[in-house]
N, C-alpha and C positions, 0 to 999 in steps of 0.2 A: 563415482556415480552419485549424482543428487537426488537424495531422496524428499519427494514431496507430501508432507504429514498434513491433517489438518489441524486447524490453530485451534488448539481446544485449551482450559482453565490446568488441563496438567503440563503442558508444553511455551504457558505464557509468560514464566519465568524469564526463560531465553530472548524471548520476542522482549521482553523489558530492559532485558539488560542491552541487547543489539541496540535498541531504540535509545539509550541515552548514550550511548557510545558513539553514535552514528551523528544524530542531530543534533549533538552538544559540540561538535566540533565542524571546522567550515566546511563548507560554504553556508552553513543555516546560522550556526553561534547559540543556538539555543540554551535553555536553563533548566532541563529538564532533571527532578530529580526523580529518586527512586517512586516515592511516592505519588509525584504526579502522572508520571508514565504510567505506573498501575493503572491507576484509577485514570486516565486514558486509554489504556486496551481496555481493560478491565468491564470498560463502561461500552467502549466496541465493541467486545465479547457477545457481551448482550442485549445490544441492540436486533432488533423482531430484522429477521429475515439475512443473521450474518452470514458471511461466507467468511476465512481466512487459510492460508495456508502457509505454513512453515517449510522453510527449507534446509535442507543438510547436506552435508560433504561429510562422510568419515565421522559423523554423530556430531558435528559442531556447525551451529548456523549462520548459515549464507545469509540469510535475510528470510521476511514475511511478504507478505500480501494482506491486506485486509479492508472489508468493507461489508455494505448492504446490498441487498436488490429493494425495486420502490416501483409501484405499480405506476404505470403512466398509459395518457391513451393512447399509444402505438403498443403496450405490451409493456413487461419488465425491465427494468435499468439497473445497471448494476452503478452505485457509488463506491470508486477507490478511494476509500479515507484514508491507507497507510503501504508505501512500498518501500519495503528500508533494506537495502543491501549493505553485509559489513566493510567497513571501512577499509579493510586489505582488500578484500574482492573486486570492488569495483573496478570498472573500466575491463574487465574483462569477459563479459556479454552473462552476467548471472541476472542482473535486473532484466534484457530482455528476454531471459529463455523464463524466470519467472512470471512476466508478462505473458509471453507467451502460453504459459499453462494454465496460468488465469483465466483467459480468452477461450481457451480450449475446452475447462470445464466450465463456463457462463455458455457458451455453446451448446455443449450438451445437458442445460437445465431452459433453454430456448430462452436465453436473456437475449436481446434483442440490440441491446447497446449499454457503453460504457463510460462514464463522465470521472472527472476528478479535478480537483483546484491545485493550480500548483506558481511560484511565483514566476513572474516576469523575466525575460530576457537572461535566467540562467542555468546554468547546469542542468535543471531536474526538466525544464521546457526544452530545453535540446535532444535530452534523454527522449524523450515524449514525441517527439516531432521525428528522431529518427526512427521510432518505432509506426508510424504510420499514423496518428494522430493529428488532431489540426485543432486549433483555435477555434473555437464555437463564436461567430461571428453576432448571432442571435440573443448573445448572453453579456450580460457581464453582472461583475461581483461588488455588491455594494454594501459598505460598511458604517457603521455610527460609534464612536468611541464614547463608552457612558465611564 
């Protein structure tokens, strides 16, 4: 039975360690060390308006959810900044049923809609596209290297 906690500063241990487990190895290759994961939740923790929630199997985690709602003029938005399911788990439907209850409780806080940035033509946009999601046609993402 998956238990869904919410991601609070006694529970973000886990979410740190899942997070450089997860993203330091492929398809991302990332460099994440202890310290900077911290101080990446850490700093999502407490950004105005978080939501997150942790997940478990048998007291060990499946992965997180996490992000903001941001006032817009159609009403609330929520931003997914982070969906990290553990590296054994995947491919077995835990990132969509966590989606899933994501969606359920933005729902019932009347978020109105749900964005997130995620890369190109791989793995994590498949994920995304088979969960009912589409390409915001409207937008794109633009960056300047300083």
């Amino acid at each position: 039975m998956t238990k869904m906690l919410p991601l609070t500063s006694e529970n973000l241990e886990q979410c740190i360690e899942l997070y450089m487990k997860v993203f330091n190895r492929e398809p991302w290759n990332e460099s994440w060390t202890y310290e900077t994961a911290k101080e990446r939740l850490s700093d999502l923790l407490h950004t105005p308006k978080f939501l997150g929630f942790l997940f478990q199997v048998d007291n060990n985690a499946v992965g997180f959810v996490a992000g903001n709602s941001k006032v817009s003029y159609q009403g609330l938005t929520f931003y997914l900044a982070e969906l990290c399911v553990n590296n054994e788990m995947q491919g077995k439907g835990h990132g969509s049923k966590m989606l899933q209850s994501l969606e359920d409780e933005l729902q019932k806080r009347e978020i109105k809609s749900l964005y997130l940035l995620t890369a190109n033509d791989g793995l994590a946009e498949a994920f995304y596209l088979k969960n009912d999601y589409i390409v915001n046609e409207d937008r794109v993402v633009m960056k300047k290297n300083l």
